[in-house]
Backbone bond lengths (Angstrom), bond angles and torsions (degrees), N, CA, C in turn:
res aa  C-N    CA-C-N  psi(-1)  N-CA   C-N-CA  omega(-1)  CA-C   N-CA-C  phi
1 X - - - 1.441 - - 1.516 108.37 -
2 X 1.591 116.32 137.59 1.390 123.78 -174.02 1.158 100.53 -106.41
3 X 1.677 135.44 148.93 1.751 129.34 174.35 1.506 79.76 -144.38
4 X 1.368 102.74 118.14 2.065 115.57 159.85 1.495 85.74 -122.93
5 X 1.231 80.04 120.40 1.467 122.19 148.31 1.839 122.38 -34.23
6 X 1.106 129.35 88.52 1.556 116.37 -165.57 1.512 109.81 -89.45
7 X 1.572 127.27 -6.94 1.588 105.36 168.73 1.945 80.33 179.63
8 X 1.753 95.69 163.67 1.170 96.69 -177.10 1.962 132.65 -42.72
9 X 1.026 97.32 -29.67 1.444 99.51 -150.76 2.656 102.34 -116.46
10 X 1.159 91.18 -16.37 1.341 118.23 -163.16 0.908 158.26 -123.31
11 X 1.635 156.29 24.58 0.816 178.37 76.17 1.588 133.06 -129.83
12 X 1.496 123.04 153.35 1.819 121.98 -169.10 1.335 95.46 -109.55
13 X 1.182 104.67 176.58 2.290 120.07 -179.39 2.177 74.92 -129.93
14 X 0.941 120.85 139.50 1.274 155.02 -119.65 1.968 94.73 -153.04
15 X 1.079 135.01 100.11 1.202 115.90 179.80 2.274 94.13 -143.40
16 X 1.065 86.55 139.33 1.788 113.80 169.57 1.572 91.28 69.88
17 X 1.158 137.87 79.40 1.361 128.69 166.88 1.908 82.44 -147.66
18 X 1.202 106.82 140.67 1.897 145.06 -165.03 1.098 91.88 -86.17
19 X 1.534 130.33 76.81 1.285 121.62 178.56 1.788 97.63 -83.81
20 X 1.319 123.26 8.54 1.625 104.28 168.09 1.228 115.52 -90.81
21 X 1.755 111.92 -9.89 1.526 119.45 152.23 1.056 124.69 -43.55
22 X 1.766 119.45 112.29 1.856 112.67 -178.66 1.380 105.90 -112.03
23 X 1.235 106.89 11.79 1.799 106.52 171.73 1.614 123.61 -47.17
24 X 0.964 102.92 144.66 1.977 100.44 179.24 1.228 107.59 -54.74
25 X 1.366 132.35 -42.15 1.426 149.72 -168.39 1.746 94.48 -71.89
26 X 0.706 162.99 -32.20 1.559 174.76 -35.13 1.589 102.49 134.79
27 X 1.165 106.27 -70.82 1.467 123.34 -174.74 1.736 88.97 -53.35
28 X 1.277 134.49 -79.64 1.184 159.45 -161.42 2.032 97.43 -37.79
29 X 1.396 114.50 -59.21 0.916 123.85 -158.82 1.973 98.18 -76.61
30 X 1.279 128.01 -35.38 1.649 140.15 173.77 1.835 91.32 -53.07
31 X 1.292 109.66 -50.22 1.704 128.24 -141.56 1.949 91.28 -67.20
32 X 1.438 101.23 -52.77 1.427 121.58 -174.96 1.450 110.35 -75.84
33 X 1.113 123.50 -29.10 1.831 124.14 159.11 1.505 106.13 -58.00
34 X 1.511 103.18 -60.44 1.358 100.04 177.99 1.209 135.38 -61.41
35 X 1.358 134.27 -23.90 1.240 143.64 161.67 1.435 113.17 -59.63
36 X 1.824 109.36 -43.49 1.758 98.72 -174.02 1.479 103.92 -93.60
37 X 1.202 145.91 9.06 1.059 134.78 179.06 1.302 112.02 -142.13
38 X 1.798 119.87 26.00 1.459 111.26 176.15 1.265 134.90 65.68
39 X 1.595 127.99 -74.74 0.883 148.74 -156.68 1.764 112.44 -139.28
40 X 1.483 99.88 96.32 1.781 83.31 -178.89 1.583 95.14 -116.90
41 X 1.384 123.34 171.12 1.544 153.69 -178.87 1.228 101.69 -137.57
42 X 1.616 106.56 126.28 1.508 120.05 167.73 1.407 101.80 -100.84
43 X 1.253 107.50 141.92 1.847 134.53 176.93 1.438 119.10 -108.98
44 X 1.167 127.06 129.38 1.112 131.93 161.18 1.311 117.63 56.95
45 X 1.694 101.75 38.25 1.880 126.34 153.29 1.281 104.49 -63.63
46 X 1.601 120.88 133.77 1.258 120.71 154.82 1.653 109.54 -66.21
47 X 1.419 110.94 165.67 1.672 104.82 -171.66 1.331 100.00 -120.46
């Protein structure tokens, strides 16, 4: 899993993490991005 940083204060771009993974462990790790960085964007999910 890749996390860049998108500006001082505010959101990451999110790259190679299994978001069709619904495991708690999975869930847990999205939950904790999202909490420290507000605002995340996933990249280069297949759809």
């Amino acid at each position: 899993m890749e996390v860049k940083l998108l500006s001082g204060a505010l959101g990451a771009e999110i790259k190679g993490i299994d978001l069709t993974d619904v495991s708690d462990k999975n869930f847990k790790k999205i939950n904790d991005l999202l909490l420290e960085y507000k605002v995340i964007f996933f990249r280069d999910h297949p759809q």
